[in-house]
N, C-alpha and C positions, 0 to 999 in steps of 0.2 A: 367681677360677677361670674358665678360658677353657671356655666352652660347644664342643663335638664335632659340627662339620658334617655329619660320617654317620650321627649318633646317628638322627635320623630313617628314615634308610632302612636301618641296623642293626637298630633297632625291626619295621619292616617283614619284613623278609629273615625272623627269629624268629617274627615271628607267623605267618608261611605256613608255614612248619612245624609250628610248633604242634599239640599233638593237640587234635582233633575232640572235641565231646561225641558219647556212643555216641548211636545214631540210635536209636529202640525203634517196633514199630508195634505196635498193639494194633486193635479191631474191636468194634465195635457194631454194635444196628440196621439203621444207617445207613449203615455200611462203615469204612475204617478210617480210623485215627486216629493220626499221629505223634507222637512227643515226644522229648526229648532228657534225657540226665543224664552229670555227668562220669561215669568211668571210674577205679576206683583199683585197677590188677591184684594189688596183694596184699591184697586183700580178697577177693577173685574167685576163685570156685576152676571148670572145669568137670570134666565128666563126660560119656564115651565109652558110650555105652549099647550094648552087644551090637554091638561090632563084629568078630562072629567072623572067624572064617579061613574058615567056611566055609558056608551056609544053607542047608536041603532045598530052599529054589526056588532053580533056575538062576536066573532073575530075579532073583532080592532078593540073588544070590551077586556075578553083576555088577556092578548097581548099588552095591553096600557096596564094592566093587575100586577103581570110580572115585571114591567120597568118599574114601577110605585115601590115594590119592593126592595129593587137595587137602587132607587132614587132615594129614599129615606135616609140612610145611613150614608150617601155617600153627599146627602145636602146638609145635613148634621156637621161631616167633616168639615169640608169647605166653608160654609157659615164661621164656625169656629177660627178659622184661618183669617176670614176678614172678608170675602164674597160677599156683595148685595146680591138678596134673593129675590126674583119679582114672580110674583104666580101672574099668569095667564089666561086664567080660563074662560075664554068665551062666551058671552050672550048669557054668564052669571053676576055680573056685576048688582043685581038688585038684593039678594043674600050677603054681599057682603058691604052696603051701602052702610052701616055703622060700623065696622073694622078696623081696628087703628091702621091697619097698613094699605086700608082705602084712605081715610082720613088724613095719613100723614103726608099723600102726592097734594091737600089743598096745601101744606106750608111749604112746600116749594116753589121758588122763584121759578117764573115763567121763562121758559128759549123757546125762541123762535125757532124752528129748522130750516136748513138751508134750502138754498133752489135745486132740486134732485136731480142725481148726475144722471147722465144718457148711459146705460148698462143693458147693453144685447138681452134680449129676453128666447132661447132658444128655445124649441118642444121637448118634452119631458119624453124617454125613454121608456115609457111603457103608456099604457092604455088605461086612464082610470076614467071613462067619459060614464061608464054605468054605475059611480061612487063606488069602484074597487072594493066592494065588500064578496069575502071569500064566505060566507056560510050564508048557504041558498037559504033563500025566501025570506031574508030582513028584508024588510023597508024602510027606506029616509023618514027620519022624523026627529022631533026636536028630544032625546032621550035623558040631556044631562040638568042640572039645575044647580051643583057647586064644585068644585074642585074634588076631586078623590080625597075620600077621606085618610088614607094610607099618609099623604103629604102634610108635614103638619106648618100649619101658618106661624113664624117664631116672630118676640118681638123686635125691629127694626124692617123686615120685609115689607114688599110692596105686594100691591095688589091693583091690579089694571087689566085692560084689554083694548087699550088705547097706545098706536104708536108715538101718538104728540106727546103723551103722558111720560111712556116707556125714555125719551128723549129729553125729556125733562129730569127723569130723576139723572140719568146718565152726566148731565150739565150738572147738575147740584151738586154731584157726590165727583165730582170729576173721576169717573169712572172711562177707559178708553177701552175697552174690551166687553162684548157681550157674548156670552156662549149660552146656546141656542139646544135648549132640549126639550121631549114632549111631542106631542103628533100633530100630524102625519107629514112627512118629508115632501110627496108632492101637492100637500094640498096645504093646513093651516102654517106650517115650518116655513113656507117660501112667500104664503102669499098673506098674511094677516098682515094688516098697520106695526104693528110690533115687530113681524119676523124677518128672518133674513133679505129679501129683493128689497121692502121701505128702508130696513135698517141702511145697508149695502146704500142705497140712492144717497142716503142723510150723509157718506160719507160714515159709518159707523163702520168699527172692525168687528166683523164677527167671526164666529167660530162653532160649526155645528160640533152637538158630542153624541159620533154617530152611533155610539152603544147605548143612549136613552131615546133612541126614537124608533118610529116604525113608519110604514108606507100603508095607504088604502090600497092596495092591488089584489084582485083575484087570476089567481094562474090560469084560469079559464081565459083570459084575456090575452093579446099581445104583450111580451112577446114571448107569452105560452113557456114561463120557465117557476118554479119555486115559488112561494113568496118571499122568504128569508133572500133569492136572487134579487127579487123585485126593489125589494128594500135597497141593497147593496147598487143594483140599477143606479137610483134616484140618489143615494150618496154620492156616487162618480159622479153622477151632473151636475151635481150641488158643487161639487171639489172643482169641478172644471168650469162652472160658468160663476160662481156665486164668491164661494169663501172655505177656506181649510176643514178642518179636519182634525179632532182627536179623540181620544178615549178618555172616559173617567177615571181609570185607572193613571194613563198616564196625568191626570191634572192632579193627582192624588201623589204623584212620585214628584211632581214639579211644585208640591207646597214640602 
């Protein structure tokens, strides 16, 4: 057998392409901590937290506009790869009540979830007790009624706003991974049946993807810095008390 002189730099050329392990950061004490693990997207499902169409703060309406836009094509990708996609948007479920990707959580076999594990519940690192809305004179109100239209519903996605649900598809598709995008980091991100703190108790491995979220915080508030700080705030926390950490970019180098 005659040995292939390009076999070496054929080797080469492959490997640089090659997908990345995902990058994860997490946070201690000490500050943070990286790690890596591979990536299997059909194991991986994520989840769209409350990305309405539309928010009572002009602020949080904004800002949700410009993630929609780097959310699109970077859910395109992934989908493509093999991601289960699940939208999220809360308190719309009656708009999408004939949807195939409502309809298809009824032919899922029903799980039980487990008895929730005991996980320190620490205070959040800024102040959002006046709903963190940064552009004076909104007021609370119920402003959204379906998902942004920017996000497009594809066929095999789910659609829920149910954590029993969200746990069921996960058992069905034996998916072991949730990553965790959409708003707000200290309020629907940590605390919906679906998001991180229920997910985290059920024993589920999550993973926020801190470039598609945002925080309600107004820097009029404690502790009186940015908002863009504020946000970053409420990641540390999330990285030190909750679950890791990446970017879409790097889950894009890791498919």
């Amino acid at each position: 057998m005659t040995s292939d002189p390009l076999l070496p730099a054929r080797r080469r050329f492959l490997a640089h392409f090659a997908a990345a392990p995902l990058l994860l950061r997490q946070r201690s004490e000490t500050g943070a901590l990286e790690s890596s693990e591979p990536l299997d997207p059909r194991r991986s499902a994520v989840i769209l937290c409350d990305l309405w169409d539309k928010h009572w703060c002009r602020g949080a309406t904004a800002r949700v506009n410009e993630i929609v836009a780097r959310a699109e094509p970077f859910l395109r990708s992934i989908r493509a790869k093999g991601f289960t996609v699940i939208h999220a948007p809360s308190d719309t479920m009656d708009a999408y009540r004939d949807a195939p990707g409502r309809l298809a959580i009824l032919d899922l076999p029903d799980a039980i979830p487990p008895k929730p594990l005991d996980i320190s519940d620490p205070p959040l690192p800024i102040d959002d007790s006046d709903g963190g809305c940064d552009t004076p004179g909104d007021k609370q109100h119920r402003a959204w009624s379906h998902q942004h239209p920017g996000i497009s519903i594809l066929p095999g996605d789910f659609i829920t706003d149910k954590g029993t649900e969200v746990y069921r598809i996960l058992k069905a598709k034996k998916l072991d991974r949730l990553f965790v995008m959409g708003v707000h980091t200290n309020m629907c991100i940590l605390n919906r049946t679906f998001a991180i703190k229920q997910m985290r108790r059920w024993g589920v491995r999550c993973i926020l993807i801190r470039d598609m979220t945002d925080a309600m915080y107004d820097p009029q508030d404690r502790p009186f810095v940015p908002h863009a700080r504020g946000t970053e705030l409420v990641i540390e926390h999330i990285e030190r008390y909750w679950c890791p950490t990446t970017t879409s970019e790097q889950i894009l180098a890791a498919l």
